[in-house]
Structures are given as C-alpha cells and as structure tokens.
N, C-alpha and C positions, 0 to 999 in steps of 0.2 A: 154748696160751697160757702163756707162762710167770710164774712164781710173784709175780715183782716188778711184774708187767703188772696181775697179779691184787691184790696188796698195795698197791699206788700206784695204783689204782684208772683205769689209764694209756688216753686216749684219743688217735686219732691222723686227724687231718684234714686236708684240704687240699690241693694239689698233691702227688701223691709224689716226683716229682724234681727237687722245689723246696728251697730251702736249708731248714733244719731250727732253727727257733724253738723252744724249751721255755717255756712259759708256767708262771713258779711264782709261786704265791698267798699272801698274807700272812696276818697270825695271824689267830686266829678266822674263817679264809675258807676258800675252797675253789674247786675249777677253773669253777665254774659263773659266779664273776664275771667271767670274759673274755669272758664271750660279748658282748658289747657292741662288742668291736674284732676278737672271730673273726673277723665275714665278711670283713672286710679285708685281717687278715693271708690266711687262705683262701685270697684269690684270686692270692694269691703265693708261697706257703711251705707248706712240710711242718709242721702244727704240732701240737704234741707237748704235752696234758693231761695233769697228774695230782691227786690227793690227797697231802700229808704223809701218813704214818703217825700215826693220829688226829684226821685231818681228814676233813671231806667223808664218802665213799663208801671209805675205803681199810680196812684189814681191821685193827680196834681189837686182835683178839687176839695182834698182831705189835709193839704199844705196850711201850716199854718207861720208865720214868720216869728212869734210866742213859740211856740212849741220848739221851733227847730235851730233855734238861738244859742245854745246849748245843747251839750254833746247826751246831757240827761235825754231830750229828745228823742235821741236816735234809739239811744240806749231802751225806751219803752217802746217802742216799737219792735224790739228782737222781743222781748217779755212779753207783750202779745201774742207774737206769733207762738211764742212757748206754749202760754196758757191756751191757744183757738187750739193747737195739734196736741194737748197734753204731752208734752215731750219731757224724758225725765234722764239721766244720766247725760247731758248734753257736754261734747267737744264744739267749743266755740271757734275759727279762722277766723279771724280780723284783720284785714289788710289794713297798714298806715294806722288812719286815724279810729280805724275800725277794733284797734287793739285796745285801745284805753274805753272805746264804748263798747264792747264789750267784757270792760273791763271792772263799769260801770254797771251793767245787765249782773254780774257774777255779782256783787256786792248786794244785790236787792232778792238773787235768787242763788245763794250756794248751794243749797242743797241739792237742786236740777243741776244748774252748770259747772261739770266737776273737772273740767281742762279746758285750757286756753291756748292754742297757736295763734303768736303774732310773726305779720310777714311785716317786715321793715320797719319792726313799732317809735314811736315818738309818744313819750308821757308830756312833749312840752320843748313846741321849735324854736321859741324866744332865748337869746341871749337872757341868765337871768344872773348877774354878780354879785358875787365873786365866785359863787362855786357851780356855774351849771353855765354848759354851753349846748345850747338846741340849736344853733345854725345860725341862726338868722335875730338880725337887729328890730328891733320893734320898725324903727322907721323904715326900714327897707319893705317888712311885711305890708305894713300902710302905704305904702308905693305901688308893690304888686297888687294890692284890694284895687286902689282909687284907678290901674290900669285899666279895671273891670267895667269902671266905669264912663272911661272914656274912649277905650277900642276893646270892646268886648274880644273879638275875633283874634285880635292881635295877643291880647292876654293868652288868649287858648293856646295862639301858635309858639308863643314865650315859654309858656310854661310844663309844653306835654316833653321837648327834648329835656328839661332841665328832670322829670318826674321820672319818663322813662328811661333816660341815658341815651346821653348824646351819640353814643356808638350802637345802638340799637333799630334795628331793621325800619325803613321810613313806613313800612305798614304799620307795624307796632305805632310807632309815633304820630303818624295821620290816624288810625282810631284814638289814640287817647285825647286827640285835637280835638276830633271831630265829638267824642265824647262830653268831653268840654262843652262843644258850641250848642251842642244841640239841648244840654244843660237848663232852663229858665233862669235868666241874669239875678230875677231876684233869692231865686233857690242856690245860686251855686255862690252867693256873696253873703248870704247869711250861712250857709255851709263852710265858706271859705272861715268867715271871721270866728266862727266854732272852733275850728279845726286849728288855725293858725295862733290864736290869742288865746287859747286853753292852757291852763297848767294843772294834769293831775299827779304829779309827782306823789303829793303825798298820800296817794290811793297804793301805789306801788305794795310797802308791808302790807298793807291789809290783804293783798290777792294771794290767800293762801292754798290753792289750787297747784297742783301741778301745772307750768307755763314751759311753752315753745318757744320762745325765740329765734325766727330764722331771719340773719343780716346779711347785706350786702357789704364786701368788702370796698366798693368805691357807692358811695350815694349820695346825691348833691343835698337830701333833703334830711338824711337822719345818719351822721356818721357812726363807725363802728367804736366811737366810743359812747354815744349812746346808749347803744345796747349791754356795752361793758358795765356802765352805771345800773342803766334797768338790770341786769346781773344780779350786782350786789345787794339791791333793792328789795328783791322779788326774795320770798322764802322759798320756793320750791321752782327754780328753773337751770333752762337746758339755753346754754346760748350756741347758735351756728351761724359761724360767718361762711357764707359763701363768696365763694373767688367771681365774684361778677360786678357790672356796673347797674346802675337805675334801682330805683324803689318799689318794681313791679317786678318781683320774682318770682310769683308763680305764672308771670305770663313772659317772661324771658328766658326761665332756668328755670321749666315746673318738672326735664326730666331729672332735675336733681334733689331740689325739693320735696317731689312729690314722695320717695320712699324713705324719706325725714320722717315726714309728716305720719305717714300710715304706721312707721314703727314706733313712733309718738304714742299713736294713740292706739295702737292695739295693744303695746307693754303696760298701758296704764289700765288697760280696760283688765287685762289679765292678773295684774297684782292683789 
C-alpha cells in the first residue's frame, strides 16, 4: 500500500472497470459523508475515497500549516492520489470548497480530470464591490474565525445548523457539530481561512471541462445566485437548483441528486 493511500486515508469501491469518480469533501468533513449517494455512484463507477491531510482518518503527522494555507494545498493532494492510483479519465465531486480545489487539481491535470460536479460550489464567499456578492462581509467572516478561537465548541454548534439548514434532521446536524469538534482547532482555522478568504473567480473561464452544478434553492452559505454567475462564467456547464435547504446535499437530498449526478457522468463518458 503505498504511502499516499496510507496519508489520504484512500478507499476504493465500486465497479473496477467503471469510469473513476473521486469523491472530495469539504471543510470540517470528511469522506464518510458520501456515503448517502455511494450505493449509487457504486453501482456504476470506480469510486475513489479519501481524507484531506487533517481531515477524517488521514495521517495528522503529515499536516503542515505552509502547505494547507491555501486551497493549492488541498488541491495537490487529490494530484497525488491521481498519480499513486494512475487514474486517468477522472469525474471530480467537490463538495463547497471542494469545487474550486478541485477546481484547481483540473488546471495542473486536464488531460486526466475530464468533468467536474460541484455540490453547493462557492468560487468566493466575500462580499467583493460592486459586482460580486458571495454572502458574507469580510468582518463578519473574521468574527466567525476569531469564535474558533475563543469557544471552539460553540463555533461548531454556530455553525453546523447555519451549513447544514436549520430545518434539517438534529442528527444530521449533531454530526456535522461533532465533525467539527473533533476537527484539530489548528487544522480547521487554517482550513477555515482557505476556504473563507479565497477568491478564485478568475479560474472559472479557464475550467474548460464539462461542469455540474448542483444548488440549493435556500443556502445560507452560497445563494442561488451564485451558482447563476458560476453559470455564465464556466464554458461548458449544467446548473441544478434543487428545491431544498442547507449546503449539504448529498447528505440531505442524495435521493435526488444522486441520478443528476450518475446521468452527468455517464452522458459525458458516452459522448
């Protein structure tokens, strides 16, 4: 087993000589929240788990706070995994922040990663004027960080109803808490400031791949006009808003999502 299998915590299911899905996870998660739309993908595709570096199950003593500063970071980590499993027509999933890293991963390897579903994506949560509204005010974001730092716990319980939606089942919600907590404070605050204080808008043209976009019609963290913009942005995309609340849709809505996603990617693999 090699070293990065072991590091990125890498699992691998599903048809073997089925097209090859990476499923990557967003901040404060980890590969266990797919499981809701696995048996799906499963029954069609090679699909390819891991852990970020500080995430989940992956090996913290490989953490570095340089490396993971930046969303480039994260992004060479899926790139590993690429190159350790030689993987080659790859369908990228990127929950949240996980859409613009690997959105990033596609820019260093097109030729491998030839489609991209993004679930809930955000190119950039900052208010930026006069023409871009990502949600949220710089200072408010530097409120929610400096939370982290002074009631961790409380942060987590703040911020898993505002992620997953307030009207979503208190299981749901009590993991995405507890995901949170169990998180390392200095891992999930240099992730956060990644994640939140990024802007790759102008990466958007360049992603000349076939793209997924699957939104939430109420999401407190990337509204649907977001996705409208990422729209006109992207050369070759598909936008779906779905009738739901929260920014976790394949673990709220994955039985509606899930045969999105599958006719995504098998019209594409067929063309």
């Amino acid at each position: 087993m090699g070293q990065i299998v072991i590091r990125n915590n890498v699992k691998i299911t599903g048809v073997e000589s089925g097209p090859t899905v990476i499923l990557a996870h967003g901040f404060g998660c980890d590969q266990t929240m797919w499981r809701f739309i696995l048996p799906q993908l499963e029954k069609h595709f090679r699909v390819v788990l891991f852990d970020y570096v500080g995430s989940g199950q992956s090996l913290l003593t490989d953490y570095s706070v340089d490396k993971y500063s930046s969303l480039e970071g994260y992004a060479e980590d899926i790139l590993d995994i690429i190159d350790e499993l030689q993987l080659e027509d790859v369908t990228l999933v990127g929950h949240s922040v996980s859409a613009m890293i690997g959105s990033i991963a596609f820019m260093a390897k097109p030729d491998l990663i030839k489609r991209i579903v993004m679930v809930c994506p955000s190119p950039c949560f900052l208010n930026i004027p006069p023409d871009y509204q990502g949600g949220f005010q710089r200072g408010d974001l530097k409120e929610l960080i400096g939370l982290m730092d002074r009631n961790y716990i409380g942060w987590a319980e703040y911020l898993a109803p505002l992620v997953m939606g307030g009207s979503q089942s208190p299981a749901l919600i009590g993991e995405l808490s507890g995901s949170f907590c169990s998180t390392d404070p200095v891992v999930a605050k240099t992730f956060a400031n990644a994640t939140f204080f990024s802007d790759y808008r102008h990466l958007l043209p360049k992603i000349s791949c076939p793209v997924l976009m699957l939104q939430s019609s109420s999401d407190a963290l990337a509204d649907v006009s977001i996705g409208k913009y990422m729209a006109q942005q992207l050369p070759q995309s598909e936008l779906a808003i779905i009738d739901a609340e929260g920014h976790c849709l394949h673990m709220t809505n994955p039985e509606t999502i899930s045969p999105i996603v599958v006719s995504f990617i098998q019209q594409d693999c067929n063309e």
